[in-house]
C-alpha positions as CSV (number, residue, x, y, z in Angstrom):
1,X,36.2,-27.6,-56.0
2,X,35.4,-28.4,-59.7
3,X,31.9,-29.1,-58.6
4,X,31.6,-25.7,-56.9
5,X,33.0,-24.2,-60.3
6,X,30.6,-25.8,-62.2
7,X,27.5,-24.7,-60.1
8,X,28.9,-21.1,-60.3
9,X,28.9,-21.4,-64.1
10,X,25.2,-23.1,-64.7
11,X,24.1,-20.2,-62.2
12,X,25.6,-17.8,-64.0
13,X,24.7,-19.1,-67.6
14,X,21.4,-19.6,-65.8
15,X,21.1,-15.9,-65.0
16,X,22.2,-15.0,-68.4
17,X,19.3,-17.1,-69.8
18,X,16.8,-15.4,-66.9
19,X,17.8,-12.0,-67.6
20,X,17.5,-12.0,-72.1
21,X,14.7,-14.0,-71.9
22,X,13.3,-10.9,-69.5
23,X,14.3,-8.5,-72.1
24,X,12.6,-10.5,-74.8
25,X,10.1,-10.4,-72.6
26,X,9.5,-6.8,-72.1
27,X,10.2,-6.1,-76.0
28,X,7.2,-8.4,-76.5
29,X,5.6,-6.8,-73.9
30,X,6.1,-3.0,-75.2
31,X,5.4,-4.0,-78.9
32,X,2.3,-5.6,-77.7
33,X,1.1,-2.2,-75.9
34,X,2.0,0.0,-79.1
35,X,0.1,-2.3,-81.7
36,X,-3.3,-1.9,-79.4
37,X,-2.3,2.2,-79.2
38,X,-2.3,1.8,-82.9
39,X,-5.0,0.1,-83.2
40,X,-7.1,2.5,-80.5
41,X,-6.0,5.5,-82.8
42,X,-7.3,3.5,-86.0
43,X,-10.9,3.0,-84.3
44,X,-10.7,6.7,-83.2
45,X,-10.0,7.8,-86.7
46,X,-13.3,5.1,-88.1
47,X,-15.2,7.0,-85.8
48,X,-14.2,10.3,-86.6
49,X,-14.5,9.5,-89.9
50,X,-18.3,7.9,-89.6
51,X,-19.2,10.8,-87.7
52,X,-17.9,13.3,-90.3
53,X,-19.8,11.1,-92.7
54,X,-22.7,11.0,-90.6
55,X,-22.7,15.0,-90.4
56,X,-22.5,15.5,-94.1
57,X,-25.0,12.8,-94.9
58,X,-27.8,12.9,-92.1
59,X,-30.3,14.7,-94.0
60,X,-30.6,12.7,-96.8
61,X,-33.3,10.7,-97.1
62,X,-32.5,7.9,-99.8
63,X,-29.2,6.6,-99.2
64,X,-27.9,3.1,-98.0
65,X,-27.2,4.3,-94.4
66,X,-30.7,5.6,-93.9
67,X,-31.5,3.1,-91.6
68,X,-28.8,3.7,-89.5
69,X,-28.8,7.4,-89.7
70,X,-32.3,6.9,-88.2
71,X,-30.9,4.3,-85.0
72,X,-28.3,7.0,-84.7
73,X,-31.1,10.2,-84.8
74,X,-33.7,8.1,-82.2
75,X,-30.3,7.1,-79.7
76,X,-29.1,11.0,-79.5
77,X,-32.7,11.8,-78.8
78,X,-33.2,8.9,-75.8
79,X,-29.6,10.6,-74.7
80,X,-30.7,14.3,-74.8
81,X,-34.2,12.7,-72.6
82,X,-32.1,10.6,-70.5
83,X,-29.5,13.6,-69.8
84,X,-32.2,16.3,-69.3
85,X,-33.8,13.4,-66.7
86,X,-30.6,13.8,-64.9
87,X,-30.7,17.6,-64.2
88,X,-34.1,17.2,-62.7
89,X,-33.3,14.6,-60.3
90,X,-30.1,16.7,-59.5
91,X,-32.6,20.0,-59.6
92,X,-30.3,22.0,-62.5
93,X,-31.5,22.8,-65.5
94,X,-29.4,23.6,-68.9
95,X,-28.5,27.1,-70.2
96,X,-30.2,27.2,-73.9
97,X,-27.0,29.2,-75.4
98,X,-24.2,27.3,-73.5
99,X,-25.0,24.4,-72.3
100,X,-23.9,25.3,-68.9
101,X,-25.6,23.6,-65.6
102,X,-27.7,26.1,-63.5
103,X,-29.8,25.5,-60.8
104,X,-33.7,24.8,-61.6
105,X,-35.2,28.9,-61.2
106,X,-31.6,31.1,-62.3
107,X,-33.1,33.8,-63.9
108,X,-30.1,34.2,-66.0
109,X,-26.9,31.6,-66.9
110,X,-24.0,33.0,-64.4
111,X,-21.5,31.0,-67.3
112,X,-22.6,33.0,-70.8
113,X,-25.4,35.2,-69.2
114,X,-28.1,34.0,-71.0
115,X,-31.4,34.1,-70.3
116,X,-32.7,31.4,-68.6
117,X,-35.8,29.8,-70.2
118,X,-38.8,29.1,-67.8
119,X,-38.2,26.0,-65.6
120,X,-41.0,22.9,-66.8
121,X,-41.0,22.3,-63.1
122,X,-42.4,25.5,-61.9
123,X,-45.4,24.6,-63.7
124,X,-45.9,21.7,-61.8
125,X,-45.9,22.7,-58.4
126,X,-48.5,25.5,-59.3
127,X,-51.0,22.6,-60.8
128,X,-49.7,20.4,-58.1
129,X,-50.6,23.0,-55.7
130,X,-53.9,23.8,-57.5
131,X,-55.0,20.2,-56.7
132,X,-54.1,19.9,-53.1
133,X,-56.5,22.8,-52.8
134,X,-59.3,21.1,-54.8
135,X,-58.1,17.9,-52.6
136,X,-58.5,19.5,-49.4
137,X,-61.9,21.2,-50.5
138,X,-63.4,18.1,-51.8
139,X,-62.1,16.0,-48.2
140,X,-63.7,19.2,-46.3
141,X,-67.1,18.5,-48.7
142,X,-66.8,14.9,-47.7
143,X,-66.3,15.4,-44.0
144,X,-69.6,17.7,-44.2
145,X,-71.6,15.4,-45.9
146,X,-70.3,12.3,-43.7
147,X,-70.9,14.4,-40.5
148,X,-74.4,14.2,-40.2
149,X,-74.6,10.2,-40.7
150,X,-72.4,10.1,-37.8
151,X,-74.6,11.9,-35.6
152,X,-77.5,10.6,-36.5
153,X,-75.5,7.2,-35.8
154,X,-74.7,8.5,-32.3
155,X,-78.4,9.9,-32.0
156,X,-79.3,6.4,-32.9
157,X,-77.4,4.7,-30.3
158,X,-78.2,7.1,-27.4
159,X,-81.6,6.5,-27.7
């Protein structure tokens, strides 16, 4: 009987052990989880502070940062050509007061009621247009000009 004591005291001192080692465990754990939200709100406040620096500071042409203000200014315009891509492959364009999406043609911006400007892609299908015309013209031309050869090809071998 003493052994089954003793096994029902290491278990239980074993389960004591398990369960504060769990705890210190999970304190660990949480402190771990509110150092990296510190330290996510202290990179968020860097970059708020660089980019309030960046506002104030982006026109001036001789300071330390120039160089960087200019890798900042040439990324935002690769973004702005890389976004406006987008739209034309989703057939939207951008609403020059808001910013809203509209589709490539609305007259007017159904978000702030803005005037649409005119679509770059319009445009393009009237030139592309123009030189399927010319195409076609120039095959006809070309068809014309081949015709006779062929007959006289066909005259050839009849005779």
């Amino acid at each position: 009987m003493a052994f089954f004591d003793r096994l029902g005291e290491s278990l239980t001192s074993a389960g004591k052990e398990m369960t504060q080692k769990a705890k210190e465990v999970s304190e660990i754990t949480k402190l771990k989880l509110d150092i990296k939200a510190k330290e996510d709100y202290v990179q968020g406040q860097y970059a708020l502070l660089g980019m309030n620096y960046y506002a104030k500071h982006k026109d001036e042409e001789s300071c330390e940062e120039a160089e960087q203000f200019f890798l900042i200014r040439e990324a935002l315009g690769e973004i702005d050509r890389m976004e406006a891509e987008v739209l034309r492959l989703q057939g939207a364009a951008e609403c020059p007061s808001c910013g809203a999406h509209m589709p490539l043609g609305a007259a007017y911006c159904s978000s702030c009621g803005a005037r649409m400007s005119e679509p770059a892609g319009e445009d393009t299908v009237v030139e592309t247009v123009a030189a399927e015309v010319v195409d076609v013209t120039d095959a006809e031309e070309t068809t014309d000009a081949a015709s006779p050869a062929v007959e006289t090809g066909k005259e050839g071998t009849e005779e």
